[in-house]
C-alpha positions as CSV (number, residue, x, y, z in Angstrom):
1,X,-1.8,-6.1,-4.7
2,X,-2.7,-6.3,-0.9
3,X,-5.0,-4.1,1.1
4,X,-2.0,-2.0,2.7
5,X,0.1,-1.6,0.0
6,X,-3.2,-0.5,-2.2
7,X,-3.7,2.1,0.6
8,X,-0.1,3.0,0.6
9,X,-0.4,3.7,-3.2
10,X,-3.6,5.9,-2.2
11,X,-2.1,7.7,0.4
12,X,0.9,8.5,-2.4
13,X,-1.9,9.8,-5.3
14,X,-3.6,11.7,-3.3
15,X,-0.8,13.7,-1.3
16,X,0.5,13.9,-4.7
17,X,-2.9,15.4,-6.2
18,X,-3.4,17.8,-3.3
19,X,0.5,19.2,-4.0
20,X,-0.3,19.6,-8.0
21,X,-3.8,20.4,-7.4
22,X,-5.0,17.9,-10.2
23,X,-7.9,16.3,-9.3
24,X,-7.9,12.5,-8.8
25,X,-10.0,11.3,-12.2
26,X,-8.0,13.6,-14.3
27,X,-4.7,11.6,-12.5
28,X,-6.0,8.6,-13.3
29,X,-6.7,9.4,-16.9
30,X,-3.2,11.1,-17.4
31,X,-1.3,8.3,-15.5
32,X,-3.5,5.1,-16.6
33,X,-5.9,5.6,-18.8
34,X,-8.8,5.0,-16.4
35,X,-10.6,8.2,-14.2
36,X,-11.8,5.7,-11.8
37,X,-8.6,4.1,-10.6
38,X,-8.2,6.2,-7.2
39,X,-12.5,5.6,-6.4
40,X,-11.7,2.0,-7.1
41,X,-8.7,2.1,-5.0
42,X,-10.6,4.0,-1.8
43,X,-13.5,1.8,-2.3
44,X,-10.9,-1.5,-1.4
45,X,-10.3,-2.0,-5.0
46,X,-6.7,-3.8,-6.4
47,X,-4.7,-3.3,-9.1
48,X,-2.1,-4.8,-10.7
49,X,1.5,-4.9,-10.1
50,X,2.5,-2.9,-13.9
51,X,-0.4,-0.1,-12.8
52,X,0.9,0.5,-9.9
53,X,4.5,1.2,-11.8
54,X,3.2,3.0,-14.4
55,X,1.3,5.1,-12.0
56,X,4.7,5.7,-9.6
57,X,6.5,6.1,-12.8
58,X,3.7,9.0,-13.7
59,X,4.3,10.5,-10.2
60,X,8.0,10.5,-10.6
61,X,8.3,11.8,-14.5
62,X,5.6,15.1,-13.3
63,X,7.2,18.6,-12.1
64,X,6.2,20.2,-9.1
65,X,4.5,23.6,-9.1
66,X,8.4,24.8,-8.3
67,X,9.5,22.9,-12.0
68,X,11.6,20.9,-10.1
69,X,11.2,17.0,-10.4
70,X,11.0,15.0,-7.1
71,X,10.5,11.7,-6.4
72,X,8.2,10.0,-3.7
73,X,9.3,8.5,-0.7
74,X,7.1,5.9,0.9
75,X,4.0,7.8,3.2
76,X,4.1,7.6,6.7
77,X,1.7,5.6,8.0
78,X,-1.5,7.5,10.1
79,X,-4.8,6.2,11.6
80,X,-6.5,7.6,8.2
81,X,-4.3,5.9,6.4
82,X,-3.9,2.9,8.4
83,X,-4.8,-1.1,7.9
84,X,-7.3,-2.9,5.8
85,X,-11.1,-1.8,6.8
86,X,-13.0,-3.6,9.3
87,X,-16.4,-5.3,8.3
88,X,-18.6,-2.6,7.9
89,X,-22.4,-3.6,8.4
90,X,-24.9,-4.7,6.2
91,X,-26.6,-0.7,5.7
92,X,-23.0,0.9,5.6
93,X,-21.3,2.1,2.7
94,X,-17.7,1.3,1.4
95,X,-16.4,3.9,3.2
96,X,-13.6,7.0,1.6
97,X,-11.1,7.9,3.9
98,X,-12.1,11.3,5.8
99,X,-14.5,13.9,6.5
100,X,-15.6,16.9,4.7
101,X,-14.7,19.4,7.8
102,X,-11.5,17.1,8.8
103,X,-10.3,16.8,5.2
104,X,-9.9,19.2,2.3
105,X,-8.8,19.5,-1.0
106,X,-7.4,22.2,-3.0
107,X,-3.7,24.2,-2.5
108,X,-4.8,26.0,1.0
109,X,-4.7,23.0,2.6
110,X,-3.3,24.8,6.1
111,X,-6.9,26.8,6.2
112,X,-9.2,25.5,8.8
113,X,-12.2,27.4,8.3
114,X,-14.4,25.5,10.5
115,X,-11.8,25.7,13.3
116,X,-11.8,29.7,13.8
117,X,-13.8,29.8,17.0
118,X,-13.8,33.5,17.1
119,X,-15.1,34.1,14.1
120,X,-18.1,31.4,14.0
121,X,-19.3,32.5,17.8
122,X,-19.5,35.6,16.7
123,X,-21.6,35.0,13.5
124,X,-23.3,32.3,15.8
125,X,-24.8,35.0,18.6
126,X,-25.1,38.1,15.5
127,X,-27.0,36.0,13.2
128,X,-30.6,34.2,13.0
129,X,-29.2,31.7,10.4
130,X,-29.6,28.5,13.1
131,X,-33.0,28.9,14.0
132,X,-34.3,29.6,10.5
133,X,-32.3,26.5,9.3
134,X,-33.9,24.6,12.4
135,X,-37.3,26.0,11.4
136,X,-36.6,24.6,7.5
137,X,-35.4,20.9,9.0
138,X,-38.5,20.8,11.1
139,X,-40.2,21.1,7.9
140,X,-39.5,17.9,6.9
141,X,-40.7,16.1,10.0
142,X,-44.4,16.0,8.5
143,X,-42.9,14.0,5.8
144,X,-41.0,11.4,8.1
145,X,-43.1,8.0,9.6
146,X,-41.3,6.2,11.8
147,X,-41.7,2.6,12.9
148,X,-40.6,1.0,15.9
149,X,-38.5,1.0,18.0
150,X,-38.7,4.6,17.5
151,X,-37.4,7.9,15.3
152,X,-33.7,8.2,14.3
153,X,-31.9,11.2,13.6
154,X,-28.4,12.1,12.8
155,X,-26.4,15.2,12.5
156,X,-23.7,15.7,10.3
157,X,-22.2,18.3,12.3
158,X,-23.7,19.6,15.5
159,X,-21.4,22.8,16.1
160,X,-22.8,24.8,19.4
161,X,-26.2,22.0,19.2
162,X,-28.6,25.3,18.8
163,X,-29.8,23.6,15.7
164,X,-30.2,19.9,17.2
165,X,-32.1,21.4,20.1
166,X,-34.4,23.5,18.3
167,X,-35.1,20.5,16.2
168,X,-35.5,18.0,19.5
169,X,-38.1,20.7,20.4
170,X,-39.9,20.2,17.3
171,X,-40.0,16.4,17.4
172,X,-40.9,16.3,20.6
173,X,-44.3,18.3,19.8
174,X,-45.0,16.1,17.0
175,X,-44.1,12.8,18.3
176,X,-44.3,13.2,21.7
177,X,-44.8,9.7,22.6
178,X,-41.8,8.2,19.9
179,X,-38.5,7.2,21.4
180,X,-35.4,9.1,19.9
181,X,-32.4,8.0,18.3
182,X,-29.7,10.8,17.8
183,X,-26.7,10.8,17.0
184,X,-24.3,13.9,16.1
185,X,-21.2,13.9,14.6
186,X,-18.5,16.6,16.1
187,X,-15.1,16.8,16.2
188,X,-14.7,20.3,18.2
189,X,-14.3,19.6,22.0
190,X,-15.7,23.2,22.6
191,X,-19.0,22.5,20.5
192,X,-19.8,19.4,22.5
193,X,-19.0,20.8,25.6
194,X,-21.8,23.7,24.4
195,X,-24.4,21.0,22.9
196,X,-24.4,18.8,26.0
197,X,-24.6,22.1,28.1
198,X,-28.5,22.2,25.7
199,X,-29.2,18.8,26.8
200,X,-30.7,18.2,30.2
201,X,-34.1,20.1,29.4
202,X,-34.5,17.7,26.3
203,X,-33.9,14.8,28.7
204,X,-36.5,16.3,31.3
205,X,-38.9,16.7,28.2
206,X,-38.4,13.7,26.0
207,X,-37.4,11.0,28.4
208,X,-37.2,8.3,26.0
209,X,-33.8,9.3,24.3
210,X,-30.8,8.2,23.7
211,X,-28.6,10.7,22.7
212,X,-24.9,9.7,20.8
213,X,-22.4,12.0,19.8
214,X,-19.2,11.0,17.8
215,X,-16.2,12.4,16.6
216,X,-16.1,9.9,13.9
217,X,-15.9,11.2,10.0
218,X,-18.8,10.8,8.1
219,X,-17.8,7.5,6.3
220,X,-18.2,6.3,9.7
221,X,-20.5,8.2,11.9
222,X,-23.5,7.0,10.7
223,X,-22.7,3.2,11.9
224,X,-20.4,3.9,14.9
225,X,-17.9,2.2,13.4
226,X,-14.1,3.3,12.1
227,X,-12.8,2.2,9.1
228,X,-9.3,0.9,10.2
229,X,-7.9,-1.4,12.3
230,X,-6.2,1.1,14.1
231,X,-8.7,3.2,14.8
232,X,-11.4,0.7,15.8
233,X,-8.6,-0.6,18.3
234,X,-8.1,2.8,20.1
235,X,-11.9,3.4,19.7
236,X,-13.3,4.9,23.3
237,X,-17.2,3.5,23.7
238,X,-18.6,4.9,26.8
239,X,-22.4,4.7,28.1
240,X,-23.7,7.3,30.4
241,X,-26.7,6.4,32.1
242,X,-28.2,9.4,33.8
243,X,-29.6,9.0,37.1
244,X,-32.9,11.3,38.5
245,X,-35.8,12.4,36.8
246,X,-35.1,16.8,37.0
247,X,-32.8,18.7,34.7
248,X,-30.7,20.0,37.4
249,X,-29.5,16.2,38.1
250,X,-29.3,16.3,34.7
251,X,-27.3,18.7,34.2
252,X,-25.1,18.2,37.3
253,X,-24.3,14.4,36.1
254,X,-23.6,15.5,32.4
255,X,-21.0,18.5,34.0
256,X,-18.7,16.3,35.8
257,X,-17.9,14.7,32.6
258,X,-15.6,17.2,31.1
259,X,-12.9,15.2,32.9
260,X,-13.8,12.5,30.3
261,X,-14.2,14.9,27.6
262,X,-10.8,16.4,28.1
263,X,-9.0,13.6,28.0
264,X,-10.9,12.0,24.9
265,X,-12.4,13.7,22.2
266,X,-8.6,15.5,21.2
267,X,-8.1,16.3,17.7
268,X,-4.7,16.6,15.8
269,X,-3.4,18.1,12.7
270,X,-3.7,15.6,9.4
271,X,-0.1,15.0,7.8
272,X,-1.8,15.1,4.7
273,X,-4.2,17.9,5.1
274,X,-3.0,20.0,7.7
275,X,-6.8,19.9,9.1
276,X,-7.7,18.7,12.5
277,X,-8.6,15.2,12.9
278,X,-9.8,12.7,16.3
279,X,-6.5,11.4,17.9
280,X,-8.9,8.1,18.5
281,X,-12.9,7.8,17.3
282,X,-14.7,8.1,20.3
283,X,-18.6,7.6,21.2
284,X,-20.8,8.8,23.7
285,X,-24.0,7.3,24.4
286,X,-26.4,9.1,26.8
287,X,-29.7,8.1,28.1
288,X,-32.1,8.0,31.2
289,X,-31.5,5.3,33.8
290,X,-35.0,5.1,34.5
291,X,-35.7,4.7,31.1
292,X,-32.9,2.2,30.3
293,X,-35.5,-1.0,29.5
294,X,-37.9,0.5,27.3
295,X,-34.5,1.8,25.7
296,X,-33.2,-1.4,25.2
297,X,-33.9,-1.7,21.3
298,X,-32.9,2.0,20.8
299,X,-29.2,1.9,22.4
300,X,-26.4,1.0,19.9
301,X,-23.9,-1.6,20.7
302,X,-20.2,-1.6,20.1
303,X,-20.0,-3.3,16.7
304,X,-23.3,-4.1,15.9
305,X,-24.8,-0.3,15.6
306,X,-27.2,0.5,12.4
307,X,-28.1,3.5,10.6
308,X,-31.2,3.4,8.9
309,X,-32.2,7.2,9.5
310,X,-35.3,8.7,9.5
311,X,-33.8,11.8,8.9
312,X,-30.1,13.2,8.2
313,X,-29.8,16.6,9.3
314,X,-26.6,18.0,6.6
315,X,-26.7,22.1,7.3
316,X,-23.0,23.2,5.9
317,X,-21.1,20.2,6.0
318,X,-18.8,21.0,3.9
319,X,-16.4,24.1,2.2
320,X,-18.0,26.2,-0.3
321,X,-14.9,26.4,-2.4
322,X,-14.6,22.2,-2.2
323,X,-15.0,20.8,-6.1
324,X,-18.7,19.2,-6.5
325,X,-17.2,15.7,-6.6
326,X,-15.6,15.8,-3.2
327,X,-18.9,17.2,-1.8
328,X,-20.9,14.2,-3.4
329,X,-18.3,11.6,-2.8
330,X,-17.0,12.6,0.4
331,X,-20.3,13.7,2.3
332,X,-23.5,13.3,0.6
333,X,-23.2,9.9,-0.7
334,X,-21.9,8.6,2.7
335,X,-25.1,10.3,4.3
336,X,-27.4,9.3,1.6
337,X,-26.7,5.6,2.3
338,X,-27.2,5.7,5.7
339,X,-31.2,6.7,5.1
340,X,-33.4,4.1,5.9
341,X,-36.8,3.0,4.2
342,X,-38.7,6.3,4.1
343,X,-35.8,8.5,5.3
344,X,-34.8,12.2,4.3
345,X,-31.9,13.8,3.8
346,X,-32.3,17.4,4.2
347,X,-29.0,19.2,2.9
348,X,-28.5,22.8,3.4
349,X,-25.6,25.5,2.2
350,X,-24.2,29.2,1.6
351,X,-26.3,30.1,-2.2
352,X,-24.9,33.8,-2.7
353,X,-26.1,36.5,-4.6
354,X,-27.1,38.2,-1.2
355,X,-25.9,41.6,0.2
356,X,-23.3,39.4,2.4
357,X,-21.5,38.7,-0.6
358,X,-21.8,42.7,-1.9
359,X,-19.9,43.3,1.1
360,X,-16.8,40.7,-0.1
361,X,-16.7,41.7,-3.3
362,X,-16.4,45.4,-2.8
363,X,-12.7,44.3,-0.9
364,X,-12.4,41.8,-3.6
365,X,-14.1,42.2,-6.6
366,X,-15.3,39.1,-8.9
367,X,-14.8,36.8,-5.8
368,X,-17.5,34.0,-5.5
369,X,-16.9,31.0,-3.2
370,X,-20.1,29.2,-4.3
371,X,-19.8,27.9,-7.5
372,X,-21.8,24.8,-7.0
373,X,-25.6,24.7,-6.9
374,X,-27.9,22.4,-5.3
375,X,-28.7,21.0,-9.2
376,X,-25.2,20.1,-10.0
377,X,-24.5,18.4,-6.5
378,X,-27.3,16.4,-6.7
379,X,-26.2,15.6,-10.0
380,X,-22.8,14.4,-9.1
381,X,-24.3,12.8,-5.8
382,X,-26.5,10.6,-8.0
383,X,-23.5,9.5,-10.3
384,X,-21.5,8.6,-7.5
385,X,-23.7,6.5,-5.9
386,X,-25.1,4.6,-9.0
387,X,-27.0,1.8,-8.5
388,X,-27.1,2.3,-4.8
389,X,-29.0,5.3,-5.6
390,X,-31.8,3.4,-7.5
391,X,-34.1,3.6,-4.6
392,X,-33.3,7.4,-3.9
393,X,-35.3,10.2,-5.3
394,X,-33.3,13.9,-5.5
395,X,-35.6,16.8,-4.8
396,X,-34.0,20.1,-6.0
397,X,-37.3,21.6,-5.6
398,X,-38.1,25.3,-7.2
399,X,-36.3,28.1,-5.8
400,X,-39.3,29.4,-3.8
401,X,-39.0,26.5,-1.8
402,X,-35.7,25.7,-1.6
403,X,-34.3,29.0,-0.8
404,X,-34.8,30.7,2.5
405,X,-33.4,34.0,4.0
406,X,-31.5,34.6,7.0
407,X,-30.6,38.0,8.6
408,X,-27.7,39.7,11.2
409,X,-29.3,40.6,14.3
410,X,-30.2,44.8,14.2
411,X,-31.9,47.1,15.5
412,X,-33.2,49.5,13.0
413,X,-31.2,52.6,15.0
414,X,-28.3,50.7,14.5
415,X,-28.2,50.9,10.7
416,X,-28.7,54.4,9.9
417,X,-26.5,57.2,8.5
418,X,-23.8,56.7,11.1
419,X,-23.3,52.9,12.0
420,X,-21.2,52.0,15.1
421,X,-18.1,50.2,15.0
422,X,-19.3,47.0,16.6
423,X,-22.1,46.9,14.1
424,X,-19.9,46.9,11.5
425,X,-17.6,44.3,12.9
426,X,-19.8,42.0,13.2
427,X,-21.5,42.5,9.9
428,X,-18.0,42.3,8.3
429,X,-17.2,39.0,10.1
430,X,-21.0,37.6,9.2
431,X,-20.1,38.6,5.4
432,X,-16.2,37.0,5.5
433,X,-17.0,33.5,7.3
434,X,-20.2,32.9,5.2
435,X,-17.8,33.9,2.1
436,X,-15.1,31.5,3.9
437,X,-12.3,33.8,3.3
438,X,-9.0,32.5,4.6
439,X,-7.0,34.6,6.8
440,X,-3.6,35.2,4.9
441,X,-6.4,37.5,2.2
442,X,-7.9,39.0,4.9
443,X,-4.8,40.6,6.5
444,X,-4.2,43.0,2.9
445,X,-7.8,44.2,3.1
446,X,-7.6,45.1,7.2
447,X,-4.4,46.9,6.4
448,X,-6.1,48.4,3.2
449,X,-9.0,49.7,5.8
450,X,-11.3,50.0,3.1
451,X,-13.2,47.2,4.5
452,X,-15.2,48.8,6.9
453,X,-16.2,51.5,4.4
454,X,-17.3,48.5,2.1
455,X,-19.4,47.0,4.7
456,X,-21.2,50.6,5.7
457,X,-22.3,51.0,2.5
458,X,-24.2,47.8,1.8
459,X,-25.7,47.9,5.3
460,X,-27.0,51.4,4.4
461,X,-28.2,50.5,1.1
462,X,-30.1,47.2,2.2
463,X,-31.1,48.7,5.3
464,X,-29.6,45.6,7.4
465,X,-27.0,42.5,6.1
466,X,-28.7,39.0,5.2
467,X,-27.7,36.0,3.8
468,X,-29.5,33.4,1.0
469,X,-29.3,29.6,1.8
470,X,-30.3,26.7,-0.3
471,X,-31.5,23.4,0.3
472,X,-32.3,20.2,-1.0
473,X,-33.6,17.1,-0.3
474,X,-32.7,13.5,-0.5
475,X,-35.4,10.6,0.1
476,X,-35.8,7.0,-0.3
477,X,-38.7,5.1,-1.0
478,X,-40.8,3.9,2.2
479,X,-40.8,0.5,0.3
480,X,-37.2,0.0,0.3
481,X,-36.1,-3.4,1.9
């Protein structure tokens, strides 16, 4: 079977798991008798000519959630869906189609949680949770040793950069004299525009930097480098060399590029998934002009760009409610080969059991979006990346030091017997995006209006709203080759 029409057949399974909501081992096992066929498939794996029609004939024999029967017509063809994969390098993975943030699984596939602007500025600028996760990933630079040319860093999702700055700030005071290598992965046009607004005080600080960001997913982030034909054809590389030696000049140069911006880094709605994804993979490579030559061995090239991390920086990159084996397939093993010798990956998400989720399950009672802990997707990470995970250690670590505490921002006069209205609005939001509620649930409990009621009484009885988070590590040996 060749490479497109085994990516046809994948495109078919899994818009066809994603209707049912059966997840993709249990479709191989009921269709084929193998719970590996669709990995081996989106890993550039063939199969045989009577697999592929028992597997069609599988498709077409099932009823729909409806009971009706329906049979598939062939998938149209997108840029995630597109050609055989171009030749990945030597450190990269064989890359899955997709992104945790750009692609979800499960029924609600229209939900965009990431997307809701309002709601994450508003928990953004009400809640400490980015500088305390900041303060918990500079943690981990007194485990890191880099070797020359100089310390690499990527982000697996930058959002408004507050976390990627704080962190530049912290690597700068502990290796002030160490070039930097970072590169963050974004799709939102907004956040960018709001990280790169952060950046000319780290360039007047840390000269020797070279700063990428991509919209890329995280198969391909780490390298630079798309997956498919198509993509790598429409692929925008552009290199901004900054001129002057001040933050204002700085800042000036990197503002009169939102022209570029605006006309590149556009996302679209998947066919698949309904969720946003880049029109065409773009990278943006910024550094001092004055600093261009000792930068030499730092800046990536078109096609030849390397991972080997020093650190990967993974703070909620992905849905709560996602299944553990998209979370390990789809994002952590992905990030976990892109560590070089000595490299961490520090891993953070939404734990629970806080008075943020008292406040959702007084509207909806029993509700519990995280069902997978930091044991069990380290678990299923290590599984999925078998013997590429030989050299790789998984540190759950003990809950003392894996679990930190974030808070909304209060005054104590602002949580007392009578609480304002904006104080409760924004402790209601905090509590519903950490939960990830979806909107079409959160229209019945507004119209209910028991919801602010619920959220004045947890406030009162905790004296203030907070949040648990959990993280973990991921580290390979300094001996690796």
């Amino acid at each position: 079977m060749k490479a497109l029409e085994s990516e046809a057949l994948l495109e078919e399974i899994a818009g066809y798991c994603r209707r049912v909501g059966m997840a993709e081992s249990t479709f191989g096992r009921l269709a084929v008798n193998d719970g590996k066929l669709v990995s081996r498939l989106r890993f550039g794996g063939r199969v045989r000519g009577k697999t592929v029609e028992r597997v069609r004939a599988f498709m077409t024999r099932q009823k729909e959630p409806d009971g009706t029967l329906r049979r598939l017509r062939a998938p149209i063809a997108t840029e995630q869906s597109a050609a055989a994969p171009l030749p990945i390098p030597s450190s990269a993975p064989p890359a899955p189609v997709g992104g945790a943030k750009e692609t979800e699984e499960g029924t609600d596939k229209n939900f965009r949680f990431y997307d809701n602007r309002q709601k994450y500025l508003l928990f953004v600028n009400t809640c400490s949770e980015k500088w305390v996760v900041a303060d918990r990933v500079a943690m981990e630079l007194a485990n890191i040793h880099p070797h020359p040319p100089g310390l690499r860093i990527f982000d697996a999702g930058v959002g408004d950069g507050t976390v990627l700055t704080r962190v530049m700030r912290s690597m700068h005071d502990r290796f002030p004299t160490v070039p930097f290598y970072i590169v963050g992965k974004e799709i939102s046009l907004e956040d960018v525009r709001l990280t790169l607004e952060k950046m000319p005080d780290r360039f007047f600080e840390h000269p020797s930097t070279v700063l990428v960001l991509t919209n890329m997913y995280y198969s391909e982030a780490p390298w630079l480098t798309p997956n498919s034909v198509t993509a790598a054809t429409s692929l925008v590389w552009h290199e901004q060399s900054l001129l002057g030696d001040t933050a204002h000049e700085f800042e000036t140069q990197i503002t009169e590029m939102q022209s570029f911006l605006s006309q590149n880094w556009r996302a679209k709605s998947s066919k698949v998934t309904g969720n946003p994804i880049y029109e065409k993979p773009v990278v943006l490579v910024l550094y001092r002009e004055d600093y261009k030559f000792l930068l030499d061995q730092m800046r990536p090239r078109r096609g030849a760009a390397r991972a080997d991390y020093d650190l990967v920086i993974a703070s909620q990159p992905y849905r709560a409610r996602a299944s553990v084996e998209f979370k390990a397939s789809k994002v952590i093993a992905p990030l976990a080969r892109s560590l070089g010798p000595g490299g961490r990956l520090i891993g953070i998400h939404s734990h629970g059991d806080d008075p943020g989720l008292e406040v959702v399950q007084k509207v909806w009672p029993g509700e519990n979006p995280f069902m997978t802990d930091r044991h069990q997707l380290l678990r299923a990470a290590k599984a999925e990346l078998g013997s590429a995970g030989r050299d790789l250690n998984f540190n759950a670590y003990s809950d003392a030091r894996s679990l930190f505490r974030y808070a909304m921002h209060t005054l104590p006069s602002e949580v007392s017997e009578t609480i304002g209205t904006s104080t409760l609005f924004a402790a209601w939001n905090a509590a519903i995006y950490v939960a990830q509620i979806e909107d079409q649930r959160l229209s019945d409990a507004i119209n209910a209006n028991r919801y602010l009621e619920a959220t004045k009484e947890v406030l009162q009885k905790h004296g203030g709203l907070w949040f648990w988070d959990e993280s973990y590590v991921i580290s390979r040996k300094r001996d690796s080759a």
